[in-house]
C-alpha positions as CSV (number, residue, x, y, z in Angstrom):
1,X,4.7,-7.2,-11.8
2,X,8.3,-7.2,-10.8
3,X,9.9,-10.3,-9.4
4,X,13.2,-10.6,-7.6
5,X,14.9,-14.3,-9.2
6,X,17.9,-13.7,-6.7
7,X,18.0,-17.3,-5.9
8,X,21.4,-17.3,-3.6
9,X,21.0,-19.3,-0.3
10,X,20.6,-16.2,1.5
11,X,17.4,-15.1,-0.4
12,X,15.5,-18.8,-0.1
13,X,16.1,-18.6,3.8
14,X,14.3,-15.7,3.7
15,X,10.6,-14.6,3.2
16,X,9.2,-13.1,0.0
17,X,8.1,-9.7,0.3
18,X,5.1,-9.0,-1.6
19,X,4.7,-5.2,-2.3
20,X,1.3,-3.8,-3.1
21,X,0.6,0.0,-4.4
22,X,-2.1,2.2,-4.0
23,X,-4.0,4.9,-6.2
24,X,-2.3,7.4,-7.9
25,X,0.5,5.0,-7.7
26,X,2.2,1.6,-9.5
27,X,4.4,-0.9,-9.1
28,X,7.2,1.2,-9.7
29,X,6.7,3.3,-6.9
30,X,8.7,0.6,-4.8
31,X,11.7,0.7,-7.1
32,X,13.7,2.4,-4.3
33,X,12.6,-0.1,-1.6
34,X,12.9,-2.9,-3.6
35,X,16.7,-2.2,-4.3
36,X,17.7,-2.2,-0.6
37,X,15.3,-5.1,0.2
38,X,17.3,-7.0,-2.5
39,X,20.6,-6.2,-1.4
40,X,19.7,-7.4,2.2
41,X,19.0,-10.8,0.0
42,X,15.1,-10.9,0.1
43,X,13.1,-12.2,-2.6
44,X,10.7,-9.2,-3.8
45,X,7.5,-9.4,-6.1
46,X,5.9,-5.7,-6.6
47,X,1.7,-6.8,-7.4
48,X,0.1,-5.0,-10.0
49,X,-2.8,-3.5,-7.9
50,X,-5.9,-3.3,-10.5
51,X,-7.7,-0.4,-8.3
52,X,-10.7,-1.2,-9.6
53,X,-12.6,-2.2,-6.0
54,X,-12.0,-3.6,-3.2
55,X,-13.3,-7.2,-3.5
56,X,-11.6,-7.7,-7.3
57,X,-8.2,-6.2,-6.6
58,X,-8.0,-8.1,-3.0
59,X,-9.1,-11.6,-5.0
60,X,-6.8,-10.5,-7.5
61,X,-3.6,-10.1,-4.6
62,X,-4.5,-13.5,-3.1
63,X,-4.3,-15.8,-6.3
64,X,-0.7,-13.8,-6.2
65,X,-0.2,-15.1,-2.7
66,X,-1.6,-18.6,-3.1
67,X,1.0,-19.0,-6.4
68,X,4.0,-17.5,-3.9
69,X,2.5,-19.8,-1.3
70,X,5.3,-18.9,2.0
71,X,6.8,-17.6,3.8
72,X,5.6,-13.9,3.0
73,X,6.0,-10.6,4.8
74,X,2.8,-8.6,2.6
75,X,3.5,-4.6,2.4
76,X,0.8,-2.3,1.4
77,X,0.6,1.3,0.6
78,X,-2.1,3.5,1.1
79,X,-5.2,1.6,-0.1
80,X,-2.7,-1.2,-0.9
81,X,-3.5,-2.1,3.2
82,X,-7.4,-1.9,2.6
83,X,-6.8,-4.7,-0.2
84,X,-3.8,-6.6,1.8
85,X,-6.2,-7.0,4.8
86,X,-9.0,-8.6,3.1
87,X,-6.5,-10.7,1.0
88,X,-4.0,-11.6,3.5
89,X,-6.7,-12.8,6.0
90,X,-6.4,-16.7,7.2
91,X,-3.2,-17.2,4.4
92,X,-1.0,-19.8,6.2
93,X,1.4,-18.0,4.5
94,X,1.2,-14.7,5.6
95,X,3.9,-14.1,8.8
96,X,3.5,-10.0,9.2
97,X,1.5,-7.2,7.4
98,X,3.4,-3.9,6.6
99,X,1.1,-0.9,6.8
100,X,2.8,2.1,5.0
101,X,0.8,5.2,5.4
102,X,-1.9,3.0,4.9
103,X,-5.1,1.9,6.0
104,X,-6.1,-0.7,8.7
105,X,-9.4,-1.1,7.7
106,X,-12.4,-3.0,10.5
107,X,-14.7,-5.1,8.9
108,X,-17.6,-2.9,7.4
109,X,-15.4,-0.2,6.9
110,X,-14.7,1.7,3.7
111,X,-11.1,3.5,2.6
112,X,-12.9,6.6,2.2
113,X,-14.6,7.1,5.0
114,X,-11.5,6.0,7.3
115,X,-9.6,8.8,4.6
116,X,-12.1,11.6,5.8
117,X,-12.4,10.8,9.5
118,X,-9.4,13.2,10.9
119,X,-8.7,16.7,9.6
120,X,-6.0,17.2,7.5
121,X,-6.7,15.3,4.4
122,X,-6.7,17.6,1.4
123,X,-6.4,14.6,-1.5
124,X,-10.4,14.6,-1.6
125,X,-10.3,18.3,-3.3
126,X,-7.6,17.7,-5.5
127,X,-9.4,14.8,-7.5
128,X,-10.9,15.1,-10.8
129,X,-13.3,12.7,-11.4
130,X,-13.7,10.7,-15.5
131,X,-16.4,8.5,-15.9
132,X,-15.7,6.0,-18.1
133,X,-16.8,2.7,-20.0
134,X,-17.1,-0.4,-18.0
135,X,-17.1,-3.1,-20.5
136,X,-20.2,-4.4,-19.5
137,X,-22.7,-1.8,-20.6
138,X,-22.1,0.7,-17.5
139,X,-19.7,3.2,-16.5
140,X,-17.6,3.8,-13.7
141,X,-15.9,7.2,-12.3
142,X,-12.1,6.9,-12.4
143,X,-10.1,9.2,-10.2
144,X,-7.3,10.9,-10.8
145,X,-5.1,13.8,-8.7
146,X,-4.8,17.5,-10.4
147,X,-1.7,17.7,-11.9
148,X,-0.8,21.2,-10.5
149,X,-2.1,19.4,-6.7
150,X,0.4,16.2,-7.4
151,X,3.4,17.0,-5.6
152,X,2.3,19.2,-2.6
153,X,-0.7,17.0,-1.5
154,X,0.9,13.5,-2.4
155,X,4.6,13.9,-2.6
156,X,5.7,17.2,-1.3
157,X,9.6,15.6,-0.2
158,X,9.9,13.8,-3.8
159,X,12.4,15.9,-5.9
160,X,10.2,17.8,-8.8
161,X,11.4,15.8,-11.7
162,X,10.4,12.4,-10.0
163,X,7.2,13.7,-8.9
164,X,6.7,14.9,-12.8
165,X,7.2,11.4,-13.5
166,X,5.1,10.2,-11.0
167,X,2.3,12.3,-12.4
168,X,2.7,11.2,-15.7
169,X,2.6,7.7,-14.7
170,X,-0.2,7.7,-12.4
171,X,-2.5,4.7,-12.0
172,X,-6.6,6.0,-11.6
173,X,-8.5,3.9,-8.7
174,X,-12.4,4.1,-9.1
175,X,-14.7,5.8,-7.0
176,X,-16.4,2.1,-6.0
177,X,-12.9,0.7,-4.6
178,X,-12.9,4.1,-2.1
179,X,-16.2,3.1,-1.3
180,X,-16.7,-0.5,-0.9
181,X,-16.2,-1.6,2.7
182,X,-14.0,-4.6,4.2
183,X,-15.2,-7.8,4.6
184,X,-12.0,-9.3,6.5
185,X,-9.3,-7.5,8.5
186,X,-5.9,-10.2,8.2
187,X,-4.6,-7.2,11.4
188,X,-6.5,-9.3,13.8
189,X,-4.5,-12.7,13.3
190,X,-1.3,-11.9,11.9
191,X,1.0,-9.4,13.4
192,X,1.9,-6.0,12.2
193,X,3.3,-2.9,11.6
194,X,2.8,0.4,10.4
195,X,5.4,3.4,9.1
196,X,3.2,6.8,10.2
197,X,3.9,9.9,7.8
198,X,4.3,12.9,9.5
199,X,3.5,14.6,7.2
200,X,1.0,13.3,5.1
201,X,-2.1,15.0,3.3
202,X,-3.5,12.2,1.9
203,X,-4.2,10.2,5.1
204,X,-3.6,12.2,7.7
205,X,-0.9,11.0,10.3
206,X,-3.6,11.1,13.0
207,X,-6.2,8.7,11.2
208,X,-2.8,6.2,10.6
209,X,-2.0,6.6,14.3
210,X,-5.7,6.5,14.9
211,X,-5.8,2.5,13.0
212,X,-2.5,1.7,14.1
213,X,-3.7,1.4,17.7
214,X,-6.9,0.1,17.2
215,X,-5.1,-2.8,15.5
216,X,-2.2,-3.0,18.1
217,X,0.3,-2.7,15.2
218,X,4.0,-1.7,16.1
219,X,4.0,1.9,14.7
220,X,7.1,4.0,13.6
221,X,6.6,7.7,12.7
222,X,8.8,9.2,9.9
223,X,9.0,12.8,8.7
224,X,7.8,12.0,4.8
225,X,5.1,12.5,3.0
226,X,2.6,10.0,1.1
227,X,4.9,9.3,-0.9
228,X,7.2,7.7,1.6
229,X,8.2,4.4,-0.3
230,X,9.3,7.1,-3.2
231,X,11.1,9.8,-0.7
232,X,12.5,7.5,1.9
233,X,13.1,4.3,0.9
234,X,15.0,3.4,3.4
235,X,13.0,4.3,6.0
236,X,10.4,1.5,4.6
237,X,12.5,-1.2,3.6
238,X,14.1,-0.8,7.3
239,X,10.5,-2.0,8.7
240,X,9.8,-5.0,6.6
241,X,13.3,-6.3,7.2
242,X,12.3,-5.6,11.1
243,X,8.9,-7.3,10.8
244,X,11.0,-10.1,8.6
245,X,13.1,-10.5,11.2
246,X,11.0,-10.3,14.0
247,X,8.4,-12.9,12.5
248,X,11.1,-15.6,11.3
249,X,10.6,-19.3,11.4
């Protein structure tokens, strides 16, 4: 977990920004959003996202949230939103969610099956699938993208030696988290917004546009790929400070 200590007047006027990863991913990934967020004087923490399903890693994100208490503006990547929405929800907390090609999950609803219900996804085929021990006796299947499949399907706009990187330091999320369906949606009570990628192949920028209206969030489109928080910092750290701002006191 990363933690911003800035603790200049500035930051303490401000909300925390609580930024959570999704598979294939880690904390790291925000680096780049993280530095701008910080130099605008907001307080960052960067959750470790366990990716081991749904109901864990969302009780996991709200013990974070209860120990940074509030004001918070909550970001979440990719299946980072699937576990933000069932964490987030009811947090007194909580002033705005940050969808960033990410999913707005309904109640009852599963990451994969929102993942598959527009064309355009080719993440799916590019998985290879490791069973492995589950400490308790069982196994469970961890996921993880082709390494040749990497940077076109999941960051196509990342320079090559990052996404080498990226590959080398990618987190595996279980087949169960994909599948496990949402038993809260924190969309329908606090406000927010979502960053639309273009040109996405993980989740396709129709399904995010798709969510995005269904949950009345204020959507931006942006020509990136999945990797958006890695490609175009900028471009994300400029719509938490909006939803910051337009959420304040």
């Amino acid at each position: 977990m990363s933690v911003d200590t800035d603790t200049n007047t500035t930051s303490q006027d401000k909300p925390t920004v609580v930024l959570v990863h999704g598979a294939f991913a880690e904390s790291a990934s925000w680096n780049g959003v993280i530095e701008q967020l910080r130099s605008e004087g907001y307080p960052v923490i960067a959750a470790a996202n366990p990716l081991r399903g749904l109901r864990e890693d969302a009780s996991q994100l709200r013990g974070l949230l209860d120990q940074v208490g509030g004001p918070m503006v909550v970001v979440g990547h990719s299946y980072g939103g699937s576990v933000m929405s069932v964490a987030a929800d009811g947090h007194p907390g909580v002033r705005a969610l940050v969808y960033v090609a990410s999913f707005l999950l309904e109640e009852g609803e599963s990451t994969g099956e929102l993942a598959g219900k527009f064309p355009g996804n080719e993440l799916g085929s590019a998985l290879d699938s490791v069973p492995v021990d589950d400490g308790n006796g069982g196994t469970v299947t961890d996921l993880y993208i082709q390494t040749d499949k990497f940077r076109p399907v999941f960051a196509a706009d990342v320079p090559p030696e990052v996404a080498e990187l990226m590959v080398a330091t990618q987190r595996p999320i279980t087949s169960k988290a994909l599948e496990e369906k949402a038993t809260a949606a924190a969309w329908r009570s606090i406000p927010s917004w979502t960053l639309v990628t273009r040109r996405d192949l993980a989740v396709p920028a129709e399904a995010q546009t798709f969510m995005a209206q269904r949950a009345h969030s204020t959507a931006v489109e942006v020509d990136a790929s999945h990797a958006v928080a890695v490609s175009r910092p900028g471009a994300v750290a400029g719509l938490i400070v909006e939803a910051a701002r337009a959420t304040a006191g």
